[in-house]
Backbone as JSON Lines, residues from 0, in Angstrom:
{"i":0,"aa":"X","n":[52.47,12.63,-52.89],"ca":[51.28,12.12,-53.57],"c":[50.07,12.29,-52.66]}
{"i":1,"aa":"X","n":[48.73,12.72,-53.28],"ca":[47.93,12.71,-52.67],"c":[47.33,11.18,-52.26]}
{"i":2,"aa":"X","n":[46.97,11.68,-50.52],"ca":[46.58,10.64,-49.99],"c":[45.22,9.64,-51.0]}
{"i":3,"aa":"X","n":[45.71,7.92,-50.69],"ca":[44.67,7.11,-51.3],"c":[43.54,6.69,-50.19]}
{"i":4,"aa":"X","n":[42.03,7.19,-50.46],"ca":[41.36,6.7,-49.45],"c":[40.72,5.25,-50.11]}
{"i":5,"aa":"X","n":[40.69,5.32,-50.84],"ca":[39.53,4.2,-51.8],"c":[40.53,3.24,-52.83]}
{"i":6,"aa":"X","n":[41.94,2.51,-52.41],"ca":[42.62,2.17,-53.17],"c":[42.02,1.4,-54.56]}
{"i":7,"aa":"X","n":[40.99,0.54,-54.56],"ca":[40.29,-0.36,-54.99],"c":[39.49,1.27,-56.1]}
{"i":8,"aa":"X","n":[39.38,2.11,-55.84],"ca":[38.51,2.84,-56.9],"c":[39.48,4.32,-57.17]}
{"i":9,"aa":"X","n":[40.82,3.76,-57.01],"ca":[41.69,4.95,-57.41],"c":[42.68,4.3,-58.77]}
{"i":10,"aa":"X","n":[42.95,5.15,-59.51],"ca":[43.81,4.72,-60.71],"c":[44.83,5.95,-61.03]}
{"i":11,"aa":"X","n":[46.21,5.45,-61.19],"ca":[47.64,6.01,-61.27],"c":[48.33,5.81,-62.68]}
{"i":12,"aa":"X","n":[48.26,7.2,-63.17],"ca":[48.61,6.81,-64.71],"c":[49.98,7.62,-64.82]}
{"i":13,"aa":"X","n":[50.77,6.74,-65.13],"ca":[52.15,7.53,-65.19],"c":[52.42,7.81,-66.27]}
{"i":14,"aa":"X","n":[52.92,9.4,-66.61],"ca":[52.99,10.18,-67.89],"c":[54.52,10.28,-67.63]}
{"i":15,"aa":"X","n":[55.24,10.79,-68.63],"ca":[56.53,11.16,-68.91],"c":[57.21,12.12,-67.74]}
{"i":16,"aa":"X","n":[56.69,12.97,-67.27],"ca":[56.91,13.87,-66.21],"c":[56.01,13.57,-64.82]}
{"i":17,"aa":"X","n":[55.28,12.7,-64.67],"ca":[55.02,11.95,-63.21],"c":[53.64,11.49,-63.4]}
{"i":18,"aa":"X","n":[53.57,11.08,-62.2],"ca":[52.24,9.99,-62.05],"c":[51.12,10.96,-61.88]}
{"i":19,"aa":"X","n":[50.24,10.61,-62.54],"ca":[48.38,11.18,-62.11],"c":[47.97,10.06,-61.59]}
{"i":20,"aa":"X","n":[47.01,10.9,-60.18],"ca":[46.5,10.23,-59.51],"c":[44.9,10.13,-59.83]}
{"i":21,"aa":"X","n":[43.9,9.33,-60.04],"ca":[42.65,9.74,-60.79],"c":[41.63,9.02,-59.06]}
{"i":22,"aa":"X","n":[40.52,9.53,-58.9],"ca":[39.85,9.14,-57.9],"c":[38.65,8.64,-58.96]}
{"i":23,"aa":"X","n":[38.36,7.56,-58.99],"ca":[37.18,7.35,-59.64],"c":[35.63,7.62,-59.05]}
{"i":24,"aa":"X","n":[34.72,7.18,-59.54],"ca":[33.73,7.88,-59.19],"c":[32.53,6.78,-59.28]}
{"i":25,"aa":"X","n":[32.45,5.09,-58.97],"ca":[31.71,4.41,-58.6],"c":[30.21,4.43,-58.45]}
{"i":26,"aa":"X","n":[30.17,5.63,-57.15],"ca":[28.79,5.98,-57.08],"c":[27.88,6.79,-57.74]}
{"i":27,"aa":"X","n":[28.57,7.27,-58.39],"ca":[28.35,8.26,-59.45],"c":[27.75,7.44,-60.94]}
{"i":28,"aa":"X","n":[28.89,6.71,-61.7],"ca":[28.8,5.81,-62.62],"c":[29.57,4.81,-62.59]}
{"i":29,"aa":"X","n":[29.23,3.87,-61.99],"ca":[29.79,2.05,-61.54],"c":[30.11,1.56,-62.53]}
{"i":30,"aa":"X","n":[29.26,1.67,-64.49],"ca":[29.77,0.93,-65.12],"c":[30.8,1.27,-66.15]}
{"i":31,"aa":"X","n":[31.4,2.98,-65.93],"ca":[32.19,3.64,-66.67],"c":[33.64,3.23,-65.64]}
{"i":32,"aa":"X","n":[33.47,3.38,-64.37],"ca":[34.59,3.24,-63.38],"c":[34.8,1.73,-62.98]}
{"i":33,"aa":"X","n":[34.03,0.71,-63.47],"ca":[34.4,-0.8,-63.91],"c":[34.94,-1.0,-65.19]}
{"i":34,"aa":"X","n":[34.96,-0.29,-66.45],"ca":[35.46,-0.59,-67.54],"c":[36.8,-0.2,-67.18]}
{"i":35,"aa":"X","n":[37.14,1.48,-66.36],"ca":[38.52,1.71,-66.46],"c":[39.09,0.44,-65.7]}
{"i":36,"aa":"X","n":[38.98,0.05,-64.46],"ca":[39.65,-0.57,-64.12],"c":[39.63,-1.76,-64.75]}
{"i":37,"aa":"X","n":[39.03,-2.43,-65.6],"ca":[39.29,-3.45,-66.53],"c":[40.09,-3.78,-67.16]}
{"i":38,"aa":"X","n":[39.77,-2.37,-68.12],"ca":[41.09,-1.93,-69.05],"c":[42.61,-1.67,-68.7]}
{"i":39,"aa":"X","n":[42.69,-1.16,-67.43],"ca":[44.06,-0.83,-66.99],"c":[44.12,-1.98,-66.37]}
{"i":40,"aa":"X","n":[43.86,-3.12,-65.5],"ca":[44.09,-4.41,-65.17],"c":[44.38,-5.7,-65.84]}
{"i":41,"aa":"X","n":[43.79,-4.84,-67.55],"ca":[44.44,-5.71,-68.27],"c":[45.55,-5.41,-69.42]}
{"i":42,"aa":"X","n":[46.0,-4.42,-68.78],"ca":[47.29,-3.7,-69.25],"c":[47.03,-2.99,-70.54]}
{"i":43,"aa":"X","n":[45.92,-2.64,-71.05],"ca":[45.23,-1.88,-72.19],"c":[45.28,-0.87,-72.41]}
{"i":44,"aa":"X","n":[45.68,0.6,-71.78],"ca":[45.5,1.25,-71.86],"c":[47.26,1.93,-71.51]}
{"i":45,"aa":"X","n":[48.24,0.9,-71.38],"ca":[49.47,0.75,-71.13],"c":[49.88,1.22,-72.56]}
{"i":46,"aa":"X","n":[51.16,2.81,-72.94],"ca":[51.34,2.81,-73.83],"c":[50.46,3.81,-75.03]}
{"i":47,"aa":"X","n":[49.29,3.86,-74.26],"ca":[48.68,4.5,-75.13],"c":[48.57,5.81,-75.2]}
{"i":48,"aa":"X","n":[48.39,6.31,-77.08],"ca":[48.3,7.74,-76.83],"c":[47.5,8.74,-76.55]}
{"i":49,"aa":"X","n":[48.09,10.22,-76.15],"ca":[47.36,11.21,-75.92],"c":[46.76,11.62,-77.58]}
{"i":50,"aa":"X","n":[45.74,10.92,-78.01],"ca":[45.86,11.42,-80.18],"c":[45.02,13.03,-80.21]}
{"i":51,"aa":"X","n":[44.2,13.8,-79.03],"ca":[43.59,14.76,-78.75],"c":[43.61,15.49,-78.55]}
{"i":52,"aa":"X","n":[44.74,16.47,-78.22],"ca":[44.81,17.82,-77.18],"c":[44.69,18.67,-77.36]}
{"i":53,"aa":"X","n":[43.4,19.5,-76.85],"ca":[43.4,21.12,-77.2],"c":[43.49,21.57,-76.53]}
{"i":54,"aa":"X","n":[44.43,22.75,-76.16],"ca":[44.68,23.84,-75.65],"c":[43.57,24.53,-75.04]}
{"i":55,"aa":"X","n":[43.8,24.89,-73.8],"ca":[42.26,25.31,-72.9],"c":[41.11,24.68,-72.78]}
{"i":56,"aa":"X","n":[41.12,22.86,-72.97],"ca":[40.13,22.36,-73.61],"c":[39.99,20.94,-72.83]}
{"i":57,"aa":"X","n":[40.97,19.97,-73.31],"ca":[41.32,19.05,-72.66],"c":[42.09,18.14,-72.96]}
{"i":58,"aa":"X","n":[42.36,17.07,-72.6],"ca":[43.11,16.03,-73.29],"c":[42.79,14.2,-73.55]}
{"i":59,"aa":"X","n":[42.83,13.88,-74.51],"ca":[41.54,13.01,-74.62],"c":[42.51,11.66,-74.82]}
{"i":60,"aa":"X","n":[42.58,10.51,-74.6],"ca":[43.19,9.66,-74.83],"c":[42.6,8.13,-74.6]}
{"i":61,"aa":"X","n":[43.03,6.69,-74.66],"ca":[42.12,5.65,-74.36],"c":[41.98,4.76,-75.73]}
{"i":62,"aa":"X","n":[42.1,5.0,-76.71],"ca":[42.03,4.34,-77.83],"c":[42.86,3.32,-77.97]}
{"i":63,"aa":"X","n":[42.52,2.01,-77.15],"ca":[43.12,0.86,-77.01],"c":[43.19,0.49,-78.12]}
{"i":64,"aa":"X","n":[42.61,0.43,-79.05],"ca":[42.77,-0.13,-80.64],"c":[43.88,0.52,-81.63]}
{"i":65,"aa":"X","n":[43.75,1.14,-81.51],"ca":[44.5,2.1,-82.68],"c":[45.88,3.24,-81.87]}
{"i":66,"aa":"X","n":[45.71,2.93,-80.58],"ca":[46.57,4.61,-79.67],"c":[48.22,3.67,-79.39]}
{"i":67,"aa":"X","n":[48.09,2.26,-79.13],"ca":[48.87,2.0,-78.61],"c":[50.26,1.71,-79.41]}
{"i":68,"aa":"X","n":[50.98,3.62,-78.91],"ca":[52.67,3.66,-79.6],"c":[53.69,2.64,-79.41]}
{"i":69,"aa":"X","n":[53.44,1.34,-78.72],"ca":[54.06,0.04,-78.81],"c":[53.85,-1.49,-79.9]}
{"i":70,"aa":"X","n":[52.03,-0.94,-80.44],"ca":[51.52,-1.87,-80.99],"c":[50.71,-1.27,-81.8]}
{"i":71,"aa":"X","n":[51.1,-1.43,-83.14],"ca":[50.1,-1.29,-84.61],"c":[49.3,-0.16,-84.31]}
{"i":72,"aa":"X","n":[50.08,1.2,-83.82],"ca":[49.74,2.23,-84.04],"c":[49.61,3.43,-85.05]}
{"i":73,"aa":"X","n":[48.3,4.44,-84.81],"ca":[48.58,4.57,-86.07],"c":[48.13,6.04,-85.82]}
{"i":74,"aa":"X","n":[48.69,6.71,-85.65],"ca":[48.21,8.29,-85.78],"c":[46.94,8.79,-86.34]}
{"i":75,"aa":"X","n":[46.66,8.17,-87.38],"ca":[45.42,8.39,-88.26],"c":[44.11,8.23,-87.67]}
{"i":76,"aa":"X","n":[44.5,6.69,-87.45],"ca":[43.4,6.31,-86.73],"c":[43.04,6.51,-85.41]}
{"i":77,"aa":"X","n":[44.3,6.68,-84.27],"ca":[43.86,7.49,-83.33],"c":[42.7,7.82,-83.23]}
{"i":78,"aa":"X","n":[41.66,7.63,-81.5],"ca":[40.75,8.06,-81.77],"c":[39.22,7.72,-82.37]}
{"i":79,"aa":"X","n":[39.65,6.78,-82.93],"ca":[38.54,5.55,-83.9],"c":[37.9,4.82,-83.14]}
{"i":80,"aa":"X","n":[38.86,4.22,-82.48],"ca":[38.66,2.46,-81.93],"c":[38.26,2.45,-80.73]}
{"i":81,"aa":"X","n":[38.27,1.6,-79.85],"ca":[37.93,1.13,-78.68],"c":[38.62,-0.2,-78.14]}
{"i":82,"aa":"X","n":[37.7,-0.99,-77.02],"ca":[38.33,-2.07,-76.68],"c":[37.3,-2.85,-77.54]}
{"i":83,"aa":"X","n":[37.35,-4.3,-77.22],"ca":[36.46,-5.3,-77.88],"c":[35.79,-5.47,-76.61]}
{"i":84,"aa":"X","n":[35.42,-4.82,-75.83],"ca":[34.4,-5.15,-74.94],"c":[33.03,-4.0,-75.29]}
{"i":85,"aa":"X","n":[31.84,-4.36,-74.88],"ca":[30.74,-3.92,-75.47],"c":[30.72,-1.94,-74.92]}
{"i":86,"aa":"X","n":[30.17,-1.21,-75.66],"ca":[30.18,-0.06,-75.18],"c":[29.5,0.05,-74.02]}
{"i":87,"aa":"X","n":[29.83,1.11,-73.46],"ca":[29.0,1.36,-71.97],"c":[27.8,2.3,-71.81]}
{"i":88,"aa":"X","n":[27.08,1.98,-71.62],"ca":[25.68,3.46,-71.63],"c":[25.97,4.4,-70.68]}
{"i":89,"aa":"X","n":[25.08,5.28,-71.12],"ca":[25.25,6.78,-70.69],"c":[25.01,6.66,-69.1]}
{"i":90,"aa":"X","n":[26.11,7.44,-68.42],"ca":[25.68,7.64,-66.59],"c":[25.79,9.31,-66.71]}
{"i":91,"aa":"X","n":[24.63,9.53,-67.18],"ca":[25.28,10.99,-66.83],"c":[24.48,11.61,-65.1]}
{"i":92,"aa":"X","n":[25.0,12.82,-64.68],"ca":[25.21,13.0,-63.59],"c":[24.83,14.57,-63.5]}
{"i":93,"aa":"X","n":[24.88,15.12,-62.01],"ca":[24.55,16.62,-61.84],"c":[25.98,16.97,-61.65]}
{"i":94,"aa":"X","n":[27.58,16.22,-61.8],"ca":[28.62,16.44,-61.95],"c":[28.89,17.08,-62.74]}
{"i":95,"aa":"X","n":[29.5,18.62,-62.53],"ca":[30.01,20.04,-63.73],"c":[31.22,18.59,-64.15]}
{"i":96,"aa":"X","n":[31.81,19.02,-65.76],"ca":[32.93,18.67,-66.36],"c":[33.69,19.88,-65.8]}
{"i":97,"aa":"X","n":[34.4,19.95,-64.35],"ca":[35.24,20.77,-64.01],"c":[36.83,20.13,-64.08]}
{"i":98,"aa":"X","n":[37.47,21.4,-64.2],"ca":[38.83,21.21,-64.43],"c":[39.13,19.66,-63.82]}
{"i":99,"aa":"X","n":[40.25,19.34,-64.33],"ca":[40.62,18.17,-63.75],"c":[39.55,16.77,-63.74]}
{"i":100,"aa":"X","n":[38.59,16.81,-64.16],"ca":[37.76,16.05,-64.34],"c":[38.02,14.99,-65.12]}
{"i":101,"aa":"X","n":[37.16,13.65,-65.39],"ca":[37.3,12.51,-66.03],"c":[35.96,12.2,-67.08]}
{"i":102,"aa":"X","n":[36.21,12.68,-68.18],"ca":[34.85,12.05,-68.92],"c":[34.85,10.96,-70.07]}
{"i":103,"aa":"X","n":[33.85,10.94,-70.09],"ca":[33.84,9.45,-71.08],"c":[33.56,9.67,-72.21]}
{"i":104,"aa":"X","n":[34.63,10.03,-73.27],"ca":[34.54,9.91,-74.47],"c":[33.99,9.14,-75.42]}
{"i":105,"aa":"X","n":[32.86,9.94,-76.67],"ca":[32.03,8.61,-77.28],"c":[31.82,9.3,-78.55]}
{"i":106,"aa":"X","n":[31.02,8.67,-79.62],"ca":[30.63,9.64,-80.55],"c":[29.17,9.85,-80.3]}
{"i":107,"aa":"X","n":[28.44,10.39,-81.39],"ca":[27.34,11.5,-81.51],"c":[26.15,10.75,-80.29]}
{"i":108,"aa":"X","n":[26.38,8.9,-80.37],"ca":[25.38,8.51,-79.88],"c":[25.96,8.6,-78.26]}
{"i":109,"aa":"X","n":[25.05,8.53,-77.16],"ca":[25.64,8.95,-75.98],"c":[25.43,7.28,-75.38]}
{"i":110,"aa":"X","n":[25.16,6.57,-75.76],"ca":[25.42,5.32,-75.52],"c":[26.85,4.83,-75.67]}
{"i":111,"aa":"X","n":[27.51,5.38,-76.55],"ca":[28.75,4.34,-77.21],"c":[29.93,4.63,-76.57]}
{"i":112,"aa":"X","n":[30.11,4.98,-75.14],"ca":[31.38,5.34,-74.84],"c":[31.95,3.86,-74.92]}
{"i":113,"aa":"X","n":[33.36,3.77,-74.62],"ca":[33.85,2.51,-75.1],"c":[35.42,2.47,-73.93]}
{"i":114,"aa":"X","n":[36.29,2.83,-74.37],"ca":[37.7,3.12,-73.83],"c":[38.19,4.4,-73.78]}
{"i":115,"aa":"X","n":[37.57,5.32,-74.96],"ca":[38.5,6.31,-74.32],"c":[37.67,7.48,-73.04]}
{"i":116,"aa":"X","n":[38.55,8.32,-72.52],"ca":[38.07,9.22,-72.07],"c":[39.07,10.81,-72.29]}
{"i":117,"aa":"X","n":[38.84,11.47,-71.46],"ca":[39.36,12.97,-71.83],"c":[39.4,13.52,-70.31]}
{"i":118,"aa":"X","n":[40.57,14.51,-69.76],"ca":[40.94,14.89,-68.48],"c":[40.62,16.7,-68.99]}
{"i":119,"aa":"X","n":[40.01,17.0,-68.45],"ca":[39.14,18.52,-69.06],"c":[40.84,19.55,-67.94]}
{"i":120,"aa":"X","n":[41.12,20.33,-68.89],"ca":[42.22,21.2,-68.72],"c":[41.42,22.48,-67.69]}
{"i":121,"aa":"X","n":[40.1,22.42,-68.03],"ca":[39.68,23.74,-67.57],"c":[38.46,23.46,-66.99]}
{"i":122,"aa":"X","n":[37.02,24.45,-66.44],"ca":[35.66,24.07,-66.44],"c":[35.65,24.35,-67.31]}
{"i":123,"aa":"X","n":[34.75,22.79,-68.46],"ca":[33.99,22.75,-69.53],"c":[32.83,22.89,-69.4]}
{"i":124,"aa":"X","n":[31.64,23.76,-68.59],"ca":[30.41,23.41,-67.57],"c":[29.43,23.29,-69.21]}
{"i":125,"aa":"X","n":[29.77,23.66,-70.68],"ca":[28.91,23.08,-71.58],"c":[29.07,21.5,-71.8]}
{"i":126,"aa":"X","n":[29.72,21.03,-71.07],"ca":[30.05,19.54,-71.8],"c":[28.62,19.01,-70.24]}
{"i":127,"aa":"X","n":[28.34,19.01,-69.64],"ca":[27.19,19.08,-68.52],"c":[26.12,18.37,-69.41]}
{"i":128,"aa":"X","n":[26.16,16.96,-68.44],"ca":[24.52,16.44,-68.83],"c":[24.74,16.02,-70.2]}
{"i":129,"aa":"X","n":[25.98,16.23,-70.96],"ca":[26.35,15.22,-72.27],"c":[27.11,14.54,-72.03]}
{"i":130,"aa":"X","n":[28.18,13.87,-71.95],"ca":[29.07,13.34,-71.03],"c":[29.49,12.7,-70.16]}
{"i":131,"aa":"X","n":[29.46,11.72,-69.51],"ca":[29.47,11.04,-68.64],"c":[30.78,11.27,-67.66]}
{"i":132,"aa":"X","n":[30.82,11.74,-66.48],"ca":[31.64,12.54,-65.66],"c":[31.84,11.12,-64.67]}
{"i":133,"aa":"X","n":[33.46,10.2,-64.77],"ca":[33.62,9.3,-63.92],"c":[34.77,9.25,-62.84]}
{"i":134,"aa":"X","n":[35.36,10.71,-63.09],"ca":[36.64,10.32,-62.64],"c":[36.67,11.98,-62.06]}
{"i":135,"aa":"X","n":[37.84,12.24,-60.9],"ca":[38.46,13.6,-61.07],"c":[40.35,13.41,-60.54]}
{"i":136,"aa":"X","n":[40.84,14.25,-61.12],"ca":[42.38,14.09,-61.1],"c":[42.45,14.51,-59.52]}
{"i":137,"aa":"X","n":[42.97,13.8,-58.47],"ca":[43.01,14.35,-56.94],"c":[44.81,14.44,-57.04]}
{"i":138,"aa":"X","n":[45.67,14.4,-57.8],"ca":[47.02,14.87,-57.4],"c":[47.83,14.58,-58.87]}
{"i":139,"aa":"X","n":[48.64,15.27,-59.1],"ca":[49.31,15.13,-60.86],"c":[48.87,16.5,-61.72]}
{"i":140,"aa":"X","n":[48.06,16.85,-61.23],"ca":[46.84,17.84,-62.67],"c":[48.31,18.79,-63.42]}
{"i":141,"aa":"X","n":[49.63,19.03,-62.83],"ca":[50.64,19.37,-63.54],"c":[50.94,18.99,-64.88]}
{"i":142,"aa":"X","n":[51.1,17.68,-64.71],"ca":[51.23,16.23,-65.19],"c":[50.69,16.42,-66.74]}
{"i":143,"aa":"X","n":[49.74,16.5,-66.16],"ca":[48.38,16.77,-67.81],"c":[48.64,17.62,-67.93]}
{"i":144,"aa":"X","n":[48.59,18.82,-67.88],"ca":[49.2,20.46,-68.12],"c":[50.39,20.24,-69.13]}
{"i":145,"aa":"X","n":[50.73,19.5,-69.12],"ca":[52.22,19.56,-70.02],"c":[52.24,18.26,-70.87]}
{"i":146,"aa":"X","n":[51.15,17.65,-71.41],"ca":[50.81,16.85,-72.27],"c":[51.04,17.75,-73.41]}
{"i":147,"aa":"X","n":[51.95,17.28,-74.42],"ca":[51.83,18.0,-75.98],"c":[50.26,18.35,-76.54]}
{"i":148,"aa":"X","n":[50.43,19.22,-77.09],"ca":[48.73,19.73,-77.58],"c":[48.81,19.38,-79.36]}
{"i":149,"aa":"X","n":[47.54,19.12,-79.76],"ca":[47.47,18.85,-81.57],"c":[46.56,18.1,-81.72]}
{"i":150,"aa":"X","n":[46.01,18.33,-82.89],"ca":[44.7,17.18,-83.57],"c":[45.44,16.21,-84.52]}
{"i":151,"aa":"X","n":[46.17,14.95,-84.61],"ca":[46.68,14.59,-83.42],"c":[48.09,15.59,-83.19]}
{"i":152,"aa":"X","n":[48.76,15.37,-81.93],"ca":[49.99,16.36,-81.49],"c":[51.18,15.63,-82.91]}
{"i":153,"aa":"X","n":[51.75,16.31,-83.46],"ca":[53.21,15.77,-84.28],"c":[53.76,14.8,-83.5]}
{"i":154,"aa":"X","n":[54.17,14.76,-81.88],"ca":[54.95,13.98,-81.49],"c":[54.04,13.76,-80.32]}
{"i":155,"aa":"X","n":[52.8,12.73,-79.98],"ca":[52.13,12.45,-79.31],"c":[52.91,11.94,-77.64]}
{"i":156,"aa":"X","n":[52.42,12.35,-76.45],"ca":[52.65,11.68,-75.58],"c":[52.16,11.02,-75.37]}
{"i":157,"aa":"X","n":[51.94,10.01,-74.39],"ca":[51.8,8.33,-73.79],"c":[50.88,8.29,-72.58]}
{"i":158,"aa":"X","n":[50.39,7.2,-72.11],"ca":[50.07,6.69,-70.92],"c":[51.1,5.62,-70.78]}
{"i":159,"aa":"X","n":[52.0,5.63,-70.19],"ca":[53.48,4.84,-70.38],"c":[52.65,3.77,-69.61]}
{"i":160,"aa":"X","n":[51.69,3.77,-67.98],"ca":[50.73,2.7,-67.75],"c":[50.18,3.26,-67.12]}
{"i":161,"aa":"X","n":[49.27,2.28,-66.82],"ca":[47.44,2.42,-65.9],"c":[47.22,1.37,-64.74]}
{"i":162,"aa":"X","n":[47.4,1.73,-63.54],"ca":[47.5,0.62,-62.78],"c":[46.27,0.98,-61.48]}
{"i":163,"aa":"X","n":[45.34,0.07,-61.12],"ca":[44.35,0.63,-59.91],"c":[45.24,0.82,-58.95]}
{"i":164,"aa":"X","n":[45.17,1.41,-58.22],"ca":[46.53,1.76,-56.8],"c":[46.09,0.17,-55.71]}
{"i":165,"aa":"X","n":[45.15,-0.45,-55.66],"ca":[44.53,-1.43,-54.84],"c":[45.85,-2.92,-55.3]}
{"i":166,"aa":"X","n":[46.52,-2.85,-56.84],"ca":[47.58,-3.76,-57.58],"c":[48.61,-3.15,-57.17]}
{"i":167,"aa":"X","n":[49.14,-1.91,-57.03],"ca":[50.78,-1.58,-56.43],"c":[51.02,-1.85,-55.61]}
C-alpha cells in the first residue's frame, strides 16, 4: 500500500478486488474533502453503488440516498439523491481532471455537488474548471479499472466501505 502521509486527509475505499487509497485534497477544496470525510465517518457511503461507469471515462458513485445495495436501493434511481446534508459550492481549481482523479459530481448547477463523486479512468482535461477536483487515487487505481461498466452496470459493484485511514 502506498505510503499514508496525511492520515487525517486520506480515505480507503475497499472494492471487491482491494482497497483504494484516495489522498484528499484540503487545500485545494476544504469543503468538498470535509463532506467526504463526513460521509464515510458516518458510514454513508458504506455499501454503496458504482450506478455510472463509462468505459474510457470514469466511474461515478456516492449516491447515499438511493446507491445503497444494503438499503432501499434502487437501480433507477441511482444517481438522483444525495445526503441530507446541504450541497457544497463550487471549489474549482487549476487542477487537470487527470486520470485517477477525484471529482465532485453535481447537476447542471455547479453549486449542487452533494455526495456523489466520480474517479476519472483517464485525463478528462475537458471536465477542467467545471468540476470540482478533491481527491487523487495515490495506490488501488487497478481496483477502479475493473469496476463493472453500464448506465447503470446490470450487476453494479459496491463501495463495500469508506473509512479516513486517521479511524483504522
Amino acid at each position: 500500500m502506498a505510503e499514508i502521509k496525511d492520515p487525517e486527509n486520506t480515505i480507503i475505499v475497499e472494492l471487491k478486488d482491494g482497497n483504494v487509497v484516495i489522498e484528499l485534497l484540503p487545500d485545494v477544496a476544504p469543503q468538498h474533502s470535509a463532506r467526504m470525510k463526513e460521509l464515510a465517518r458516518g458510514g454513508e457511503y458504506d455499501n454503496v453503488a458504482f450506478h455510472r461507469v463509462i468505459d474510457g471515462f470514469m466511474a461515478q458513485t456516492g449516491d447515499v440516498q438511493h446507491g445503497d445495495m444494503e438499503d432501499g436501493f434502487n437501480i433507477r434511481m441511482a444517481g438522483t439523491g444525495g445526503s441530507s446534508l446541504p450541497n457544497v459550492p463550487a471549489e474549482f481549481s487549476k487542477l487537470p481532471h487527470d486520470r485517477g482523479t477525484l471529482g465532485a459530481a453535481r447537476s447542471q448547477n455547479p453549486d449542487s455537488a452533494n455526495s456523489q463523486f466520480f474517479i476519472n479512468f483517464k485525463d478528462n482535461h475537458f471536465l477542467n474548471g467545471q468540476y470540482t477536483v478533491y481527491g487523487r487515487v495515490i495506490d488501488g487505481m487497478e481496483h477502479v479499472d475493473a469496476i463493472v461498466r453500464g448506465e447503470p452496470p446490470a450487476s453494479p459493484d459496491r463501495m463495500i466501505s469508506v473509512k479516513v485511514a486517521a479511524d483504522v
